[in-house]
Each structure stands twice: as C-alpha cells, then as structure tokens.
N, C-alpha and C positions, 0 to 999 in steps of 0.2 A: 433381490440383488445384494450383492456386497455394500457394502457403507458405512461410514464415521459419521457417528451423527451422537445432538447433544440430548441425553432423554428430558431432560429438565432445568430449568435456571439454578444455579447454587453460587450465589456472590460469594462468600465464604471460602468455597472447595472446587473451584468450576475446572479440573480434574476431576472429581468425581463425580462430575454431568457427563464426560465421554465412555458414548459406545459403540466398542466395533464388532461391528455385526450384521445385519439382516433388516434392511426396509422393503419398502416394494417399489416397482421401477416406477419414474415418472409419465405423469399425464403428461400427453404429448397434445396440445389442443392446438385449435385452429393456428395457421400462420407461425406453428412453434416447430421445432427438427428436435429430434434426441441423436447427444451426441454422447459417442461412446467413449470414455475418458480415458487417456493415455498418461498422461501427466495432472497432479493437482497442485496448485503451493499455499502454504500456512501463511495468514496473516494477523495480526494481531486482531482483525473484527474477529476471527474464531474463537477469543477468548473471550471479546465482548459477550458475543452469541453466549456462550456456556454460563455466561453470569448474567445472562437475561437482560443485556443492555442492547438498546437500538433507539434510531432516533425515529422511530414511525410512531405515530400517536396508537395503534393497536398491538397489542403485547407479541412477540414472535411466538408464533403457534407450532410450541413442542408435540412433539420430537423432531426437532428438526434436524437434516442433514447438513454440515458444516463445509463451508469452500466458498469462497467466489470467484478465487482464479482455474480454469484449467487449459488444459489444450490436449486433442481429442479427433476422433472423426467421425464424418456422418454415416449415413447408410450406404452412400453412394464412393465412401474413401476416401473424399476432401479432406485433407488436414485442414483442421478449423482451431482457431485460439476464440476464445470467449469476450467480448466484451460487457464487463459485468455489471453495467446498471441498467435497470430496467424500469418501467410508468405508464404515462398515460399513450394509448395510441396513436391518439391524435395530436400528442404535442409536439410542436415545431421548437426548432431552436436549441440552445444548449439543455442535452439532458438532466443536466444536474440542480436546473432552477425549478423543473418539473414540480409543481407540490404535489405528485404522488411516485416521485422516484423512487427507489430503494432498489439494493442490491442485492443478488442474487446470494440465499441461505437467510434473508432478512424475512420475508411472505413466503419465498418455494425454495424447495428443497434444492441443497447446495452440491456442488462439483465433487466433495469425495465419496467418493461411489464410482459404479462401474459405468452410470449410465447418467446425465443429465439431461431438462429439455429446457431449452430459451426458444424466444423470439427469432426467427430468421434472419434477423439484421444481427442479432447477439453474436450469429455463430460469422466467425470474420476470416477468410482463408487466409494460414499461414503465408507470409509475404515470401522467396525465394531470398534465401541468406541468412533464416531462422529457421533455428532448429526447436523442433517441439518443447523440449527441455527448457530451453531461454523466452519459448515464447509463452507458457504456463505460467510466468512467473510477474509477468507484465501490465497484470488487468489493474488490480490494485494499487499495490506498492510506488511503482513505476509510474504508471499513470499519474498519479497522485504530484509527485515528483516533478515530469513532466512540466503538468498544469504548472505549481509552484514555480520553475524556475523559466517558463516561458510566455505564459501565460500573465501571471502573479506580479514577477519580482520586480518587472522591469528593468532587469539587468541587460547590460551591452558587454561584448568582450572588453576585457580587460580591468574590469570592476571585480570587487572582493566583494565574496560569498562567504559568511559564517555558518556551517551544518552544525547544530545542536544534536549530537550523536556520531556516532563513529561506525557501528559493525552491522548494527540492525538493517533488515530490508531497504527501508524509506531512507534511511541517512548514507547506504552504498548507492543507492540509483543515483541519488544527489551529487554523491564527488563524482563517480563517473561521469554522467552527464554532464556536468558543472565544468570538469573541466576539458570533456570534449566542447563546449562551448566557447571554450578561451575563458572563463571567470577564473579568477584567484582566488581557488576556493580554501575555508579553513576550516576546521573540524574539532569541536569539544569533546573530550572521552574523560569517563572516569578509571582507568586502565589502561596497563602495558598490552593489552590483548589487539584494545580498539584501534590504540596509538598505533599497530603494525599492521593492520588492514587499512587504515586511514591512509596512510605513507605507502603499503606495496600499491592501493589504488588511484594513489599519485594526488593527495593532497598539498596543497603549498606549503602548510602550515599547522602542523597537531596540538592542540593546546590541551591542559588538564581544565575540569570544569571548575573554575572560580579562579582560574588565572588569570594576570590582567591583560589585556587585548593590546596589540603593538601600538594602535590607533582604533576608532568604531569603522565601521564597516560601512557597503552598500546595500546591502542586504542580510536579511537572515531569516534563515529558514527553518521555523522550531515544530517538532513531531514531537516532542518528550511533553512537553505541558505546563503543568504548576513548577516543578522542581526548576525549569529552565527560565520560566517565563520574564521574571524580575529582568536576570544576567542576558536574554533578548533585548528588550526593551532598552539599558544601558549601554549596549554594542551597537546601535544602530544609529549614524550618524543622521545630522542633522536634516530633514526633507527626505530620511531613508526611508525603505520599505521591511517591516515586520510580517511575511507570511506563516499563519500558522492552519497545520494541519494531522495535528494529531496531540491525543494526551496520554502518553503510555503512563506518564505519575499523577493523573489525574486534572482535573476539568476544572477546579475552583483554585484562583491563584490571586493575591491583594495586585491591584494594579497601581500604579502611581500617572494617573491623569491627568498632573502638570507639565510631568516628561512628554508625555502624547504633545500637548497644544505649543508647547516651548519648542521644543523641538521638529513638529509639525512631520511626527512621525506617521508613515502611511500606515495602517492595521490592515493584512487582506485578508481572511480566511478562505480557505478554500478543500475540496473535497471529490477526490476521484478524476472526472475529467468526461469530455466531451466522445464520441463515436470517432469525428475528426481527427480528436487530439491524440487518442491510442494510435491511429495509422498513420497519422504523423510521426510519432512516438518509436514506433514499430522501422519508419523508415527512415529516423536519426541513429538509431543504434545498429544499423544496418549498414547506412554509411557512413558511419563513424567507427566502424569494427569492435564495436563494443559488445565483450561478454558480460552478460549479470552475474555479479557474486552469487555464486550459489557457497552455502553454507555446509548443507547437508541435500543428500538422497537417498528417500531412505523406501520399501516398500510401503503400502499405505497398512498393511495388517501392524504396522509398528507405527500409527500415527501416535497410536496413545504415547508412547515415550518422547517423541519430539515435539508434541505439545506441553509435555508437561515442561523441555527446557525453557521453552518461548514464556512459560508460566514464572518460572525461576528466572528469566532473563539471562538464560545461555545457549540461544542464537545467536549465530553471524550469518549473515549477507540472507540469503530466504533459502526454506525448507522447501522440497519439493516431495512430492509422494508420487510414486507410481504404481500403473496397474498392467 
C-alpha cells in the first residue's frame, strides 16, 4: 500500500529519513478494525519519529510509518477519527498514566498510508457537526490542548491565559479554545506572520517574545520548551499554574527554583489526553462553532514538502494530507 514512512533515525537530516512509497498493509489482530484513511495531519512527533526520538524505553522499530492523527472509514463506511494513544489492555483509568502507553507510529505503523489498524475502542465515530477534515486533525495537537487548559490550568472564565506561540498546531487550538472558554487569552510570537493569526483568531492581546507583560498572568501554557521556559516561569503570577507540554527548541532549560517555592508556582506537565477527554473535546468544538486552523492541504504524495516546512518552522495552524 501507499505510505510516508521514516526508513531510519537521522538526528542531523530527519528529511532525509522520509519515504514515500510502498509498505505492506497492516496486521489487523484480534479486537483491532483497519481503517481506511481519508485524511491524515502532521505533527511535530513526526519529526521526532524521523530523528529517532520517543519516550518508550525500546528504540522505534524502523521503518516505521509516520502519523498519529487520522480520520478515515471502516469496512463497514463508519466515519471514524482515531484516537491515538494506545497500552495495556487491561488498564483502567486515564490512558496516559499507563506505563506501557504509547502512540500510534511510536511501536505500529502510523496513519499516513492508505490503510491503518487500531484497537476498536481507537477507531471513535465522527460525532455529527464534524467534518472529517477538522476531525483528522484533533487526536494530537488539540487534545493535548484540551487536557492543558481543562484539565491542567485550572482556569475559570475570565482569568488570563499566556500562549507561548502564536501559528503552530498546539498554540491555534489554544487561543481558540481559550477563548471559546471565556479566558483572556495572550500570545507570544516572534513575527508579523503569527502576530495576524494570533489576532484574526481572536487573541486579546499579541506580544513579541521578551516583551514585558502588562502584569503576570493566571496561567501559562508553554509547547516551545528551553527557549520559553525562563520568560514562563516569570509571567506566571503568584500561586499560578505553569503547564508545560511540548519542546519544539528543546528539553534541557536552567530553571530558577527559588521563583518555584517563593512564588508557589504550580509545574503540571502533561501529554496528549484521555479517550473521555477527546469526546469531550470533540463535543466543545462542536458547540462552540469552532473551526481548526488548518494551515495547509496538501495531497499526501507531497508530504515530503510539508514536512520539510514543519522542519524549517513554516507551518501555521496544522497540515493535513489526503488520500
């Protein structure tokens, strides 16, 4: 079958780990559906994947196919969206505490291709008022998000929300949702580009990164990593909440541990989100009228090109691939 997939780890060049081309279809095993993929969307684990990072103690066993979001149908013509973490079978409870979770394209072969197979509970019927397109896009990014500001931040309406980023996936789901929640949300960019999605998405408030903050905040929601990390932790007022959930510039950052205990700053981390939380998810943006930024659609025989912007960092809102 058709597929984007990465032949091998290349930290260096992880462009030139993608290929598109020819796998074989997946093992469809006991209590799993193969769904046939309509839509897929790029996330930044894809780049992970290509540079051989993952957090499971066993190496990702190349060549693997890349994706964790898609939305798709069964055999039977379900519109189905994916929900993409997957573990132990017998575990109760939120999935993501699972110690043998992992996501889909991490152990088995990932959504871009023509055909994938999950777990029966993975494949989740498109709710009515999503369209395949918005719902492809949602496993990841969105969920993540979500969890963050529902879950996580603690926030009530009317409280200020600081987004560390502006155009990418993770930091659009955020002002949208953000501020279909009623929060005052504000948004750091380092450009005119982000500054005008931040604002057409109805931001309160567009800052440049390392300007000074009107006042510190109630929360903040950092995906970007070391480069943000510091200017988080000083935005975050006193008994506030710190969620962090991504390191697009990296994982190692000095922290200042007196701010923490003075300040009696909450740290959450968090990561992807619960079965619950996606259909929860699913049925906030439903009745809230919210469309996902999409950035690009592009066919998937051209992933290699819109992988490589997400590599260079010119994406906005999420890519989506079809088939």
């Amino acid at each position: 079958m058709f597929a984007v997939y990465a032949k091998e780890a290349n930290v260096d060049d992880p462009l030139a780990s993608v290929v598109v081309g020819e796998r074989p279809e997946p093992i469809v095993q006991e209590g799993w559906v193969r769904v046939k993929v309509t839509h897929a969307s790029l996330n930044r684990h894809d780049i992970f994947t290509l540079r051989g990072m993952t957090s499971q103690e066993q190496p990702i066993p190349f060549p693997m196919i890349l994706g964790n979001d898609a939305a798709g149908v069964l055999e039977d013509g379900t519109p189905v969206v994916l929900y993409p973490v997957l573990g132990s079978d017998d575990w109760k409870g939120d999935e993501t505490l699972d110690p043998h979770w992992h996501v889909i394209s991490e152990l088995v072969p990932g959504t871009m291709a023509d055909y994938v197979a999950v777990p029966k509970r993975n494949a989740v019927p498109i709710p009515d008022g999503l369209t395949p397109l918005h719902a492809s896009l949602l496993g990841t990014a969105w969920l993540t998000a979500y969890r963050s500001l529902f879950t996580k931040s603690r926030l009530i309406p009317g409280q200020t929300l600081l987004v560390q980023g502006a155009s990418g996936g993770m930091s659009t789901a955020l002002i949208q949702m953000g501020r279909a929640a009623g929060f005052e949300v504000w948004v750091t960019t380092r450009n005119d580009e982000g500054a005008a999605i931040a604002e057409r998405l109805g931001a309160n408030r567009v800052l440049r990164h390392g300007e000074p903050l009107p006042r510190r905040v109630d929360a903040v929601v950092d995906n970007v990593g070391a480069a943000t990390w510091a200017d988080s932790l000083k935005a975050v007022k006193r008994g506030g909440v710190l969620v962090i959930n991504g390191i697009t510039t990296g994982n190692i950052a000095e922290t200042d541990v007196l701010r923490i205990f003075v300040e009696q700053i909450d740290i959450r981390g968090t990561i992807m989100g619960t079965l619950e939380e996606m259909k929860a998810m699913m049925q906030f943006v439903i009745r809230n009228n919210i469309a996902p930024e999409v950035g690009a659609v592009v066919p998937m025989t051209e992933a290699r090109d819109a992988i490589r912007n997400m590599i260079d960092g010119r994406t906005q809102g999420k890519t989506v691939f079809t088939r």
